[in-house]
N, C-alpha and C positions, 0 to 999 in steps of 0.2 A: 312564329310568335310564341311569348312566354308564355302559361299558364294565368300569369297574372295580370299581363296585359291585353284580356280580354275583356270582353264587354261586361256589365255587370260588378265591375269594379269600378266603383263610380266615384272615389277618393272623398268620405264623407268626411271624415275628422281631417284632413290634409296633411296627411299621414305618408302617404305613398302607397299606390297600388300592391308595392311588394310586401310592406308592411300589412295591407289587411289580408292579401294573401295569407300571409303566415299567422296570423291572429283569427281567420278564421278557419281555413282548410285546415295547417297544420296543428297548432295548438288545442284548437277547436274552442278558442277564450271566447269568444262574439256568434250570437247566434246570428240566421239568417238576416233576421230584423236589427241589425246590430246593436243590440243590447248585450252588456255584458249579464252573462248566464248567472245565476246565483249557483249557490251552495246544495241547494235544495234541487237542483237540476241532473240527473242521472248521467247524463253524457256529457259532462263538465271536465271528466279526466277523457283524454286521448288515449285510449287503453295501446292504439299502437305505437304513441312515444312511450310512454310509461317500460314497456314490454323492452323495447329499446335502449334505455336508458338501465332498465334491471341486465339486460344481457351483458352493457357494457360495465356495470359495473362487479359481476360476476363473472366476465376475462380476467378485470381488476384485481380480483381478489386470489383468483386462481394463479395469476402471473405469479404475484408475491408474496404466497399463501409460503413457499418452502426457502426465501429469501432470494438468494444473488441466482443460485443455480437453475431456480426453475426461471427467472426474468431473462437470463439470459438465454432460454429458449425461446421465449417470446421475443425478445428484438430478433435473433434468427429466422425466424419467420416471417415478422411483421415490417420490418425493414428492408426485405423484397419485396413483399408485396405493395409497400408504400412508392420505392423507387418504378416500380413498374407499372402501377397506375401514372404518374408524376410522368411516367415516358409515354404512356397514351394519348394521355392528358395534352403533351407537346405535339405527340404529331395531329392529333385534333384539330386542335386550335389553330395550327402553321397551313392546314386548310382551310382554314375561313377565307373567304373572299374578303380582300383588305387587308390583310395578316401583316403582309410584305411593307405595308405603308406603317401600322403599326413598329414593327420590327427596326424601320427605315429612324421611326425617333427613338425608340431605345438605344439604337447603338450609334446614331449622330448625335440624337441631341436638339435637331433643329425643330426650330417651332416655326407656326405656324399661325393663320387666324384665327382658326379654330379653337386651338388648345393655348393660345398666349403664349407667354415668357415662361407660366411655371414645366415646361419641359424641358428647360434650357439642359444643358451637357452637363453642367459644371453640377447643378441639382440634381440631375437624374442619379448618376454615379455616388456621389454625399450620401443622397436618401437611399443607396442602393448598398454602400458599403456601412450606413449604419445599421439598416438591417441585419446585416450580415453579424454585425457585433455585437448587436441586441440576441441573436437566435443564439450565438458564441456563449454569451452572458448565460443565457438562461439554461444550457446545460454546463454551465459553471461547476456548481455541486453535485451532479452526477459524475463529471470527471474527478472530483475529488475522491466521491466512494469506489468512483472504479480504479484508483490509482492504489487504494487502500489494498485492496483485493489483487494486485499482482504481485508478482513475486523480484524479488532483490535486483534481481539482473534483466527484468526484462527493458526494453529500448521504448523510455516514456516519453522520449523528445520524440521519435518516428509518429507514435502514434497520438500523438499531441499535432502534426503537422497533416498527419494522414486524417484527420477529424476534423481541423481549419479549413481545409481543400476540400474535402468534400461537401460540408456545410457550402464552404462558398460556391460550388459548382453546380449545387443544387437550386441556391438563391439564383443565380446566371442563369440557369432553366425555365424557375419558375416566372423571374421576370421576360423572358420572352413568350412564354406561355398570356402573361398577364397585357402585353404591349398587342400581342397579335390581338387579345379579344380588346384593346382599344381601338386597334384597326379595325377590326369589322365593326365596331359601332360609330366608328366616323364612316366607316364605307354603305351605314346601312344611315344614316344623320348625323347630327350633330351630337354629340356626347352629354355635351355641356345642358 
């Protein structure tokens, strides 16, 4: 069971459990008596988002405190460590109990009672490859400055195809990452 789907969250605004979860544990916006805290209230900051949010934005700063060269130690880094959570993350979830059922509509397509028509094949794939183009889009202009930044002769088609394929091979991951844990939550009820 979730954190938030325990007792004690008793859905008073009709809001969603998960939402007062995060409005009161993590933000710490709502006190116990849900009341929103005033100003005047000492513990009104979450000192450890706050702490969080300065850390991250102090990598931030550090990344491209020196421009192109010090950033590009930072993707060096960070972009293993990303793919290799993102591979945990898959074998994870491919153990869930129901995985395989999820799994079963990602890559046919068939629907079912439960989930209707919006799984159909033909949707699933569309919403699957607009994404793709949508994540494409949005390092749009990072590819621009990093094209700026190579040299005469180097092979910008390769690595224009070597960045499409991967992006997309990543989305194809994460959507079965995403399809198994709708398997287990049809295998634990109904979703809907």
């Amino acid at each position: 069971p979730l954190k938030w789907s325990a007792e004690g969250y008793d859905n008073k605004w009709n809001s969603g459990a998960a939402t007062e979860y995060f409005l009161r544990n993590t933000l710490k916006y709502q006190g116990d008596n849900w009341g929103i805290k005033q100003p005047k209230d000492t513990d009104q900051v979450s000192w450890f988002i706050w702490l969080c949010s300065f850390f991250a934005w102090a990598l931030i700063y550090l990344f491209v405190w020196k421009g192109v060269r010090s950033s590009s130690y930072a993707v060096c880094v960070s972009l293993p460590v990303k793919l290799f959570l993102i591979l945990l993350l898959f074998i994870r979830f491919l153990c869930l109990d129901g995985a395989g059922e999820g799994i079963d509509i990602y890559l046919t397509g068939e629907h079912n009672t439960t989930f209707g028509k919006r799984f159909e094949k033909v949707f699933i794939w569309t919403d699957a490859l607009g994404e793709t183009f949508l994540s494409l889009n949005l390092c749009l202009g990072i590819m621009n400055s990093y094209g700026s930044y190579n040299s005469r002769n180097k092979p910008v088609i390769r690595d224009n195809f070597i960045i499409a394929f991967a992006n997309t091979g990543v989305n194809l991951i994460l959507g079965f990452c995403t399809f198994s844990i709708i398997g287990y939550l049809r295998h634990l009820g109904d979703p809907a």
